[in-house]
LUMVEXVEX-77235 format. One record per residue (C-alpha): residue number from 0; residue in one letter; chain; x, y, z. Coordinates in nm, 4 decimals. Example, Ala and Ser with C-alpha at 12.3 -4.5 7.8 and 13.67 -1.06 7.14 Angstrom:
<node num="0" residuo="A" cadena="A" east="1.2300" north="-0.4500" up="0.7800"/>
<node num="1" residuo="S" cadena="A" east="1.3670" north="-0.1060" up="0.7140"/>
END
This chain:
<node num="0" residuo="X" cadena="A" east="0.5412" north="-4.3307" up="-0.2348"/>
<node num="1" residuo="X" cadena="A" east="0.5646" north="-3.9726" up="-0.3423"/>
<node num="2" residuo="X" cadena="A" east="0.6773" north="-3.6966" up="-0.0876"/>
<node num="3" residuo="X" cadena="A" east="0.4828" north="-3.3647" up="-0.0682"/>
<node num="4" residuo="X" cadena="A" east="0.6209" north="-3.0858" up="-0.1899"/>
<node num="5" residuo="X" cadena="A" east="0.8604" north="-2.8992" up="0.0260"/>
<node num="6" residuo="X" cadena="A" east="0.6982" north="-2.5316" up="0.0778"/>
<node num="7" residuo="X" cadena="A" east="0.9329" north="-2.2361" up="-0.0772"/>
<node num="8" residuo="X" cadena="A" east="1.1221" north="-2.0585" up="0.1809"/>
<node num="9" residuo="X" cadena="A" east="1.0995" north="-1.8067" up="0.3128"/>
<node num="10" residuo="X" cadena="A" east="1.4345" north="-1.6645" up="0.4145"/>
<node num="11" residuo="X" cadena="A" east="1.5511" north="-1.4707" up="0.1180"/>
<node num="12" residuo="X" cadena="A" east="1.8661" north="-1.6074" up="0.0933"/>
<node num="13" residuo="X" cadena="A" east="1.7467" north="-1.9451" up="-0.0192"/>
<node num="14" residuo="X" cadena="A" east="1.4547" north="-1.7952" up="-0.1876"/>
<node num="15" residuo="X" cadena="A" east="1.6846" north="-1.5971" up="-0.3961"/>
<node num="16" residuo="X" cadena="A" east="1.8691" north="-1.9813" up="-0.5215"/>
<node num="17" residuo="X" cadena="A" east="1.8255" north="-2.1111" up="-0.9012"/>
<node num="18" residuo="X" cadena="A" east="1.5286" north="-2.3636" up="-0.8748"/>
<node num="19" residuo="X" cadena="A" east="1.7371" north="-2.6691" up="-0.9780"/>
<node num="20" residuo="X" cadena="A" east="1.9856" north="-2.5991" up="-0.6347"/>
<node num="21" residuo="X" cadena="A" east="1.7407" north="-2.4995" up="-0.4215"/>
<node num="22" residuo="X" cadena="A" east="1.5526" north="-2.8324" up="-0.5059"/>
<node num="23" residuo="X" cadena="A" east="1.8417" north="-2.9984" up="-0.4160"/>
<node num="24" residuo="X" cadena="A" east="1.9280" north="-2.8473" up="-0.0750"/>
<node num="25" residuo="X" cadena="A" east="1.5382" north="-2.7984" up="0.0341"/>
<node num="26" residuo="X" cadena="A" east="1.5350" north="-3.1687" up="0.1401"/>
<node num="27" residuo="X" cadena="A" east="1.8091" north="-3.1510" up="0.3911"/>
<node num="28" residuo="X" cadena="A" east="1.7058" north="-2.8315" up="0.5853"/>
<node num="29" residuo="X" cadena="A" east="1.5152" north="-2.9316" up="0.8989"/>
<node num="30" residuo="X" cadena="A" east="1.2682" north="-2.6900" up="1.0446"/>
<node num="31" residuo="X" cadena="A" east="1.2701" north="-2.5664" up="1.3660"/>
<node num="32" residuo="X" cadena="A" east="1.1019" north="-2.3069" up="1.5811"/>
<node num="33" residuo="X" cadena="A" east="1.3305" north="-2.0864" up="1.7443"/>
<node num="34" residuo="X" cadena="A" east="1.2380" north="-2.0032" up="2.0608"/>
<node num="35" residuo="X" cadena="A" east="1.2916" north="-1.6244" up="2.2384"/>
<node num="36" residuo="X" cadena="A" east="1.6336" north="-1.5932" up="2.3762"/>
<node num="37" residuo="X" cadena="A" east="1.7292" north="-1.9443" up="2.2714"/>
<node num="38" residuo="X" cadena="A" east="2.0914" north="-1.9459" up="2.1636"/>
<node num="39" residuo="X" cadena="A" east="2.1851" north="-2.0872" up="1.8158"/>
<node num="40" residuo="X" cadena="A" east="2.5057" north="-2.0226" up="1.8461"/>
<node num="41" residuo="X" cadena="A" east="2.7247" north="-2.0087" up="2.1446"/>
<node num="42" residuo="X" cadena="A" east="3.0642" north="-1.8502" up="2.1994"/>
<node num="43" residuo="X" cadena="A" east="3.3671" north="-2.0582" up="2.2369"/>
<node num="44" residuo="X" cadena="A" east="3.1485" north="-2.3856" up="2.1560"/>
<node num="45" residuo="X" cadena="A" east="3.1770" north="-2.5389" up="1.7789"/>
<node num="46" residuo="X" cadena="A" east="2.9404" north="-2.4580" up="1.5171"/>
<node num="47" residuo="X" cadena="A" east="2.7580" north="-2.7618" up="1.4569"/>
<node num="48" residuo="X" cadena="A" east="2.5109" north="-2.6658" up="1.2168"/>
<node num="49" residuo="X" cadena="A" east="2.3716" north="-2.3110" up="0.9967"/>
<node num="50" residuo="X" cadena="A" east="2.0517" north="-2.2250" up="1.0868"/>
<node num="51" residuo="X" cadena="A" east="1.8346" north="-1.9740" up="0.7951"/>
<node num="52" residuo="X" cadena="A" east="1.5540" north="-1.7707" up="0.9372"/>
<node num="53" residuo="X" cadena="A" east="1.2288" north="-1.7873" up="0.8130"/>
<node num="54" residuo="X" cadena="A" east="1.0069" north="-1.5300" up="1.0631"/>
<node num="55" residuo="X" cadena="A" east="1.1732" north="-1.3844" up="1.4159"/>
<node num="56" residuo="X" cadena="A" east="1.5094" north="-1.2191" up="1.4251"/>
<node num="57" residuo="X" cadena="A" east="1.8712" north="-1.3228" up="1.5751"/>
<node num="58" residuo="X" cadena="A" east="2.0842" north="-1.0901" up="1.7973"/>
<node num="59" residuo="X" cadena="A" east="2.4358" north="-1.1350" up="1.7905"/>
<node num="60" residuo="X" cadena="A" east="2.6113" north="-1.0781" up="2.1150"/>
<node num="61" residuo="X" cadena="A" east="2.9535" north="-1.0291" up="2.2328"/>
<node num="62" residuo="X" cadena="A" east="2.9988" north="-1.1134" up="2.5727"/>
<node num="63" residuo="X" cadena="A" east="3.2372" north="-0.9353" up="2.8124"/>
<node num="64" residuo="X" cadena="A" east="3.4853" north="-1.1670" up="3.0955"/>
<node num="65" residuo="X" cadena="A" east="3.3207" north="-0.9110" up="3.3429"/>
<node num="66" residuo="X" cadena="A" east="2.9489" north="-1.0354" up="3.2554"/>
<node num="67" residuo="X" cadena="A" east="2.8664" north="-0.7244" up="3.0204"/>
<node num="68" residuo="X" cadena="A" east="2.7434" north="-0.7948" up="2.6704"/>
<node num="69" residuo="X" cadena="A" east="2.6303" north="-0.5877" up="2.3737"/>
<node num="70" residuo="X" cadena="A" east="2.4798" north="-0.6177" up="2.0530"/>
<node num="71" residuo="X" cadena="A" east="2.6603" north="-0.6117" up="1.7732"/>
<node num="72" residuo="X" cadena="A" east="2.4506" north="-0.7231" up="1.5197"/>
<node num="73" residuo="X" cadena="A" east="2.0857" north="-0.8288" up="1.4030"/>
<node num="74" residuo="X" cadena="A" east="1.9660" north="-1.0768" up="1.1527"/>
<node num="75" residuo="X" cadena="A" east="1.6454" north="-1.2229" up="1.0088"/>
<node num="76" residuo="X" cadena="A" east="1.4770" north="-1.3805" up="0.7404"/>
<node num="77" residuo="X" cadena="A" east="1.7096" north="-1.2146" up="0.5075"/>
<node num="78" residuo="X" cadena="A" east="2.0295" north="-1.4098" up="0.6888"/>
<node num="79" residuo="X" cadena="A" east="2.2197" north="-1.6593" up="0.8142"/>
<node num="80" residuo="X" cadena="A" east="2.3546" north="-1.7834" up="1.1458"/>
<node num="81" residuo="X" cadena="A" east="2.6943" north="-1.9688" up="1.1679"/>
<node num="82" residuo="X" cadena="A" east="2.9002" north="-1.8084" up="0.9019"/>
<node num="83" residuo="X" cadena="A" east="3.1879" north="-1.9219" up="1.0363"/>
<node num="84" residuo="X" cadena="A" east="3.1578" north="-2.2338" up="0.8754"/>
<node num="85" residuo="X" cadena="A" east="3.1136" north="-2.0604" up="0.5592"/>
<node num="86" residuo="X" cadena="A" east="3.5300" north="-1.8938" up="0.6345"/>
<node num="87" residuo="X" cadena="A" east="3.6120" north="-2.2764" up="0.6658"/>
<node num="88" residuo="X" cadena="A" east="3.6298" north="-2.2623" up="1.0862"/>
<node num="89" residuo="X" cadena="A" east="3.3756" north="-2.4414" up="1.3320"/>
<node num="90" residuo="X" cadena="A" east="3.5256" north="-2.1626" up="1.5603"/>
<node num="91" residuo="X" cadena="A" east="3.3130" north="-1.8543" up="1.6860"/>
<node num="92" residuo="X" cadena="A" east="3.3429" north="-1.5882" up="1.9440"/>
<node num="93" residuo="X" cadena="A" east="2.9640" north="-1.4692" up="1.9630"/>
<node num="94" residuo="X" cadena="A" east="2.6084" north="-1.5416" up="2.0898"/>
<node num="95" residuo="X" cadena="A" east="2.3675" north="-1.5635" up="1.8210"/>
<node num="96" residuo="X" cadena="A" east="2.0513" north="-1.5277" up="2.0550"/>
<node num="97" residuo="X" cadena="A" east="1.6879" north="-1.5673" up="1.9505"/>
<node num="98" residuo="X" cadena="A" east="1.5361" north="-1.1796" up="2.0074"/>
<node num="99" residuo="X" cadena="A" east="1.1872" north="-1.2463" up="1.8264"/>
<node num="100" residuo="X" cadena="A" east="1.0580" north="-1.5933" up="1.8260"/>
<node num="101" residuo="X" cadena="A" east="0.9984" north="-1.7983" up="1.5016"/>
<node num="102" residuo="X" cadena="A" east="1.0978" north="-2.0340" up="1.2650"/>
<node num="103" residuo="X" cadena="A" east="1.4602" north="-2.1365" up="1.1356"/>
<node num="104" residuo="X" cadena="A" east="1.6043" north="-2.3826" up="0.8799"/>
<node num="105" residuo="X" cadena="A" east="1.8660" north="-2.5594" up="1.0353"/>
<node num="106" residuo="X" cadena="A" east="2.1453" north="-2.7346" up="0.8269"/>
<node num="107" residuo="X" cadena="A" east="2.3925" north="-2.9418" up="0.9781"/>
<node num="108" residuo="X" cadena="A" east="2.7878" north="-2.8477" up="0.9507"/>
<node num="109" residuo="X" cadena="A" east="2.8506" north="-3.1656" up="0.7339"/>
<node num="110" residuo="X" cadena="A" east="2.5251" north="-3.1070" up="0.4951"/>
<node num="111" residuo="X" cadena="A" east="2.5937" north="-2.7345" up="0.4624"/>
<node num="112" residuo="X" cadena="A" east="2.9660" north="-2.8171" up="0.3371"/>
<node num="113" residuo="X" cadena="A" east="2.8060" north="-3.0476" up="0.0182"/>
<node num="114" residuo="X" cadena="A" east="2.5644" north="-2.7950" up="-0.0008"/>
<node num="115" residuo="X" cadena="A" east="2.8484" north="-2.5380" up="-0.0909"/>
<node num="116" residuo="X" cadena="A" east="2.9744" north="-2.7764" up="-0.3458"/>
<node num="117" residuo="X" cadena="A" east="2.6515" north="-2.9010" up="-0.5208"/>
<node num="118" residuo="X" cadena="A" east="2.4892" north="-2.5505" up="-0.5658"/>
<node num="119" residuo="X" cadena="A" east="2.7292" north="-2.3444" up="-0.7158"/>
<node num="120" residuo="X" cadena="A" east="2.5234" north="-2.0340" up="-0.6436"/>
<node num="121" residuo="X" cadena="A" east="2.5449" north="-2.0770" up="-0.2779"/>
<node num="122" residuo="X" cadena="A" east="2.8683" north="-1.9447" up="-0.1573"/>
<node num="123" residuo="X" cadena="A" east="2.8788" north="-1.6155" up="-0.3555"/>
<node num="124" residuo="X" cadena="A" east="2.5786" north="-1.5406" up="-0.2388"/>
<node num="125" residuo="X" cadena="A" east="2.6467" north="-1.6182" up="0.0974"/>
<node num="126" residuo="X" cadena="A" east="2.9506" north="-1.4278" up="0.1053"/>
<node num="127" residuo="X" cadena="A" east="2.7974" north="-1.1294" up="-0.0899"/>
<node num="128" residuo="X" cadena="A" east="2.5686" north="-1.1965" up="0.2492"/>
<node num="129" residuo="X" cadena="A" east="2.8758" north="-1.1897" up="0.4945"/>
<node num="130" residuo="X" cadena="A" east="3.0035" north="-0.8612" up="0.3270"/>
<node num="131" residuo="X" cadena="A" east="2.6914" north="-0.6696" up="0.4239"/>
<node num="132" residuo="X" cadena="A" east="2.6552" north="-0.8407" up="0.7589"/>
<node num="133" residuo="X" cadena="A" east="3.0240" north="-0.6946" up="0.8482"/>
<node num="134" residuo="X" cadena="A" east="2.9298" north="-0.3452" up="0.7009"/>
<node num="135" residuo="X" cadena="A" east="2.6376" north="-0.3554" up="0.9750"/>
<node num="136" residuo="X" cadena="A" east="2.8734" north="-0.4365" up="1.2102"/>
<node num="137" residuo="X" cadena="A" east="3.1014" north="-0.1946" up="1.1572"/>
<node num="138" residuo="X" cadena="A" east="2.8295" north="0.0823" up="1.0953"/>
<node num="139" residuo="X" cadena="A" east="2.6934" north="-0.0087" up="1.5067"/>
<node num="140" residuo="X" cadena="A" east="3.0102" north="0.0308" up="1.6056"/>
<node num="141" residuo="X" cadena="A" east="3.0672" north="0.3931" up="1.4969"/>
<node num="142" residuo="X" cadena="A" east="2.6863" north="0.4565" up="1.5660"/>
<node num="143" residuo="X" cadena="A" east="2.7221" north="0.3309" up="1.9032"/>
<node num="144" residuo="X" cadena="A" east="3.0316" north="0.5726" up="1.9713"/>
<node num="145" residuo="X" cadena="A" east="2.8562" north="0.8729" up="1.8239"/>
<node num="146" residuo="X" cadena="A" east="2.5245" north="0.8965" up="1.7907"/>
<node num="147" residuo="X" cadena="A" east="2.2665" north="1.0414" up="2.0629"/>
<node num="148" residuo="X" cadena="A" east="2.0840" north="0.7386" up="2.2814"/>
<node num="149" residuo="X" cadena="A" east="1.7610" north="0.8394" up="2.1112"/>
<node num="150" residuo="X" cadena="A" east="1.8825" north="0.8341" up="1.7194"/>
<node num="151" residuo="X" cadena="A" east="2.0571" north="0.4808" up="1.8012"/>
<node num="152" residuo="X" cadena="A" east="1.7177" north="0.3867" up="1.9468"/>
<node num="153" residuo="X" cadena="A" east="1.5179" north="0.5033" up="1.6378"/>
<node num="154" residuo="X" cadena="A" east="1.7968" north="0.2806" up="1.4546"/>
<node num="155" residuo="X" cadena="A" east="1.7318" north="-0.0048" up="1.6206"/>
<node num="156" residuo="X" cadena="A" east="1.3396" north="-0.0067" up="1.6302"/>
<node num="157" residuo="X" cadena="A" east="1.3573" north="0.0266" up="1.2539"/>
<node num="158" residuo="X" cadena="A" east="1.5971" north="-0.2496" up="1.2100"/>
<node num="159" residuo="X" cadena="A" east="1.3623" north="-0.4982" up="1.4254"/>
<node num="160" residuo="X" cadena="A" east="1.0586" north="-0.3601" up="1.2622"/>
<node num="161" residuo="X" cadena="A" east="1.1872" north="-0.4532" up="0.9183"/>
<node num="162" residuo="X" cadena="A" east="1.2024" north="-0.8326" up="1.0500"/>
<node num="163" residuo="X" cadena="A" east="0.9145" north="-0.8213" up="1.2035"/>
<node num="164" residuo="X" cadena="A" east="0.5789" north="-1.0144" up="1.0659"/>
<node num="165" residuo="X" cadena="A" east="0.3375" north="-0.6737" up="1.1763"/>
<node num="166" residuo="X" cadena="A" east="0.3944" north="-0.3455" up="1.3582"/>
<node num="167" residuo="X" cadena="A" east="0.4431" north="-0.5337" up="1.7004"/>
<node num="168" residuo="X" cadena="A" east="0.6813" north="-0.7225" up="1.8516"/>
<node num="169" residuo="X" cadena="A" east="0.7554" north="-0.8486" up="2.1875"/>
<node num="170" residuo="X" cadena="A" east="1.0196" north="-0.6251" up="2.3829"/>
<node num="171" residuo="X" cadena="A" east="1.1144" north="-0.5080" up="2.7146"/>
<node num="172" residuo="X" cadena="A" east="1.2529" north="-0.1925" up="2.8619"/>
<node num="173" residuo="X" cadena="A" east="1.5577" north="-0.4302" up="2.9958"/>
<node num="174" residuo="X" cadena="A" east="1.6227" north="-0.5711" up="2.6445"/>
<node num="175" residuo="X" cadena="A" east="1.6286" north="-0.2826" up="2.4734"/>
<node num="176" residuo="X" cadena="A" east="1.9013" north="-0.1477" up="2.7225"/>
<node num="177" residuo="X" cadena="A" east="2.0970" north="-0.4612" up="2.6245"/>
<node num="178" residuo="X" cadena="A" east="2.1152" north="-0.4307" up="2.2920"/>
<node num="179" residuo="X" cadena="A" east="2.2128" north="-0.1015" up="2.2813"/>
<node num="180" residuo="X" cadena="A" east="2.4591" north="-0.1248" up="2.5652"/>
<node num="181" residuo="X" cadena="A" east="2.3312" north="0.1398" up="2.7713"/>
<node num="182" residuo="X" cadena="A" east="2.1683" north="0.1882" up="3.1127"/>
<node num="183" residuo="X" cadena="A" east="1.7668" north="0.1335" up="3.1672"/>
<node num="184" residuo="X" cadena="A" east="1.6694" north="0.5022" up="3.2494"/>
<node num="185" residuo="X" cadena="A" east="1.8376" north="0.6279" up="2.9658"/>
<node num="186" residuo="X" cadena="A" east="1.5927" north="0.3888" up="2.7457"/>
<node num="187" residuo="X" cadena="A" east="1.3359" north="0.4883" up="2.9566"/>
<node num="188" residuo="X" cadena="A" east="1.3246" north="0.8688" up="2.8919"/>
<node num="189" residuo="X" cadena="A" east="1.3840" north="0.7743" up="2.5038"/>
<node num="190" residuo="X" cadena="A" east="1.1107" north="0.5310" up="2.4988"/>
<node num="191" residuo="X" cadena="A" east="0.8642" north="0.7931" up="2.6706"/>
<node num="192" residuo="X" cadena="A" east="0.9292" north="1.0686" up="2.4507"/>
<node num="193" residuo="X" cadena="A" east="0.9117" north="0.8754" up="2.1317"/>
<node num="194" residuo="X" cadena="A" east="0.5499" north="0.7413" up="2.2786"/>
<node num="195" residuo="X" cadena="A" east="0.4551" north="1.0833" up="2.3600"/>
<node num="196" residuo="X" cadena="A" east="0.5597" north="1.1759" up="2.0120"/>
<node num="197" residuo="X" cadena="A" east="0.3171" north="0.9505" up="1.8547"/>
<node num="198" residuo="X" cadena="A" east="0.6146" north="0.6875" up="1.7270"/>
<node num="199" residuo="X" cadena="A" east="0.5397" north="0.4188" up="1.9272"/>
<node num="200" residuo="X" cadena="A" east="0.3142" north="0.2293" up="2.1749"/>
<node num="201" residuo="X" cadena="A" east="0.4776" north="0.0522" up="2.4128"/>
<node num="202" residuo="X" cadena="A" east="0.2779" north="-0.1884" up="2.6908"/>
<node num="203" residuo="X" cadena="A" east="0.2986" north="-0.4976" up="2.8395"/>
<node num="204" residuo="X" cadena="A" east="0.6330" north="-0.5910" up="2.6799"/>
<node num="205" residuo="X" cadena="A" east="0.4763" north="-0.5048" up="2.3472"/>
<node num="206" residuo="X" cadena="A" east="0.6418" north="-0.2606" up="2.1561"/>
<node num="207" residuo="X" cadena="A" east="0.4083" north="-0.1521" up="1.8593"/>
<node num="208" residuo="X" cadena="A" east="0.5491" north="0.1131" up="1.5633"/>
<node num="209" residuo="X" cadena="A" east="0.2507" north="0.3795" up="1.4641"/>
<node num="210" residuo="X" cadena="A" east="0.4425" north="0.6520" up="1.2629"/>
<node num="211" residuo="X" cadena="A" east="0.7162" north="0.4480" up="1.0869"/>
<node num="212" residuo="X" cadena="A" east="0.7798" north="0.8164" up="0.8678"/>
<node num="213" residuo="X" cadena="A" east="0.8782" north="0.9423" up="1.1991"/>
<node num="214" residuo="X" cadena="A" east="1.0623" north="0.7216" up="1.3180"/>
<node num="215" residuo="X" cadena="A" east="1.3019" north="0.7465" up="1.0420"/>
<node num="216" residuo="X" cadena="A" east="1.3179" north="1.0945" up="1.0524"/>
<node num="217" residuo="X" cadena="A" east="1.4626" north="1.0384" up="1.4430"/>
<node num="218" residuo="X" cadena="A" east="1.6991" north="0.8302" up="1.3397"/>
<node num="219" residuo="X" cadena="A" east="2.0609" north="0.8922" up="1.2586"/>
<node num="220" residuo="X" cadena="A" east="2.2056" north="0.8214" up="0.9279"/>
<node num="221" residuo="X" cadena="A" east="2.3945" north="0.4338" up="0.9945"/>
<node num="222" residuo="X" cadena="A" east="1.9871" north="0.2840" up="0.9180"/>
<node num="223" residuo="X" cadena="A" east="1.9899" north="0.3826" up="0.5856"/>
<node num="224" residuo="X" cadena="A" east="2.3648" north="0.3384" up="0.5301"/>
<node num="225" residuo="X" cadena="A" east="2.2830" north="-0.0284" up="0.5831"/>
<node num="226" residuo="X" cadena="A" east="2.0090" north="-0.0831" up="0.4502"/>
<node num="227" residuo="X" cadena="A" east="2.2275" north="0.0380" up="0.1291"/>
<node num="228" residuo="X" cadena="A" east="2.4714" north="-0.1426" up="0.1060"/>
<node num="229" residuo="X" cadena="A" east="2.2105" north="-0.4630" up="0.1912"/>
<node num="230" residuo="X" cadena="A" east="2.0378" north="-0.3689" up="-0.1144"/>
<node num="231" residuo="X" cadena="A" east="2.3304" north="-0.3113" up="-0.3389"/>
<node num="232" residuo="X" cadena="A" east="2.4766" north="-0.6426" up="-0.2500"/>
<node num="233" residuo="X" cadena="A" east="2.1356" north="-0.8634" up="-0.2221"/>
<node num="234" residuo="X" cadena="A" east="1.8629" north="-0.6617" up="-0.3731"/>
<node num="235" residuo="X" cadena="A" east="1.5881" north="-0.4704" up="-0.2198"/>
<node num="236" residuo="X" cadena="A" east="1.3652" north="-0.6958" up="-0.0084"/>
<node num="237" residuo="X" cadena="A" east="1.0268" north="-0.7969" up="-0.1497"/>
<node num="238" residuo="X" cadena="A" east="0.7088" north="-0.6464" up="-0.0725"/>
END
């Protein structure tokens, strides 16, 4: 009995694979929906399995002993989750947390280690990948340490915008003050003047971006910066 075709995928990573490979790994990716603020990745806890996301995005978290946390970096369909495994180490010291429900490829540790051998295409890539994660990484860290609460705010709605499917996206005051590791009323007063500006709509815990244009012009210069060095290392995203 013939099996259906497996549909293309959708994260670009994968997409981006010689046909012949990709053929090969497509059968042992299991689908999954990812589910908001479900953790595919835990810290201190082995990494079992890569996961490749298809629609949604990933925070990744570092968590303080004294309960704190911040972001530290975002991924989406143009990623991966569990790189670790990638360095040769089942060991990892971050939270990847679902931020934006949707769907995820999941790969177990095992099947992603043949997968590294039988597609030769793989592991460049994904450390070409790995390369531009860190230079996100580092770029939040000296945004984060001197840029003005509204520019890193700007930063970040771009960031989530590019991995969204539309101009909305579920998000709360609460979260947004998580990710960028700063008080709620600070957020607040940011949120409310880039809603009076005409930059946003924000209800409901929906945030919705109506003058994209604008909102790059309010933020600082570590969203482009990154969004370089993605492009000189993967290519400009499609579409």
């Amino acid at each position: 009995m013939s099996h259906p075709p497996h549909p293309p995928p959708r994260n670009r990573l994968l997409a981006a694979l010689p046909a012949e490979e990709l053929s090969r790994l497509l059968p042992r990716l299991e689908p999954q929906e990812a589910r908001l603020r479900a953790p595919l990745m835990e810290p201190d806890l082995p990494v079992t399995a890569v996961h490749f996301p298809e629609t949604g995005w990933v925070s990744m978290i570092a968590r303080m002993m004294d309960g704190r946390s911040a972001e530290v970096g975002m991924l989406g369909s143009e990623g991966i989750v569990g790189l670790s495994l990638l360095m040769g180490t089942d060991q990892n010291a971050l939270e990847a947390l679902v931020q934006a429900p949707g769907t995820v490829l999941r790969l177990p540790a095992a099947a992603f280690r043949e997968s590294l051998e039988d597609c030769p295409s793989l592991r460049p890539m994904l450390l070409r990948y790995a390369l531009a994660f860190q230079a996100q990484v580092t770029q939040t860290a000296a945004c984060n340490g001197h840029h003005a609460l509204d520019q890193r705010l700007a930063r970040w709605l771009l960031m989530a915008h590019d991995r969204a499917c539309g101009d909305s996206f579920p998000m709360t005051q609460e979260l947004l003050a998580l990710m960028l590791c700063v008080h709620r009323p600070g957020v607040t007063v940011s949120a409310r003047l880039f809603q009076q500006a005409g930059l946003i709509r924000y209800a409901q815990g929906q945030m919705t971006i109506t003058d994209r244009p604008g909102l790059e012009a309010a933020a600082c210069e570590c969203y482009g910066a990154v969004r370089r060095q993605f492009e000189a290392l993967l290519g400009a995203p499609r579409g």
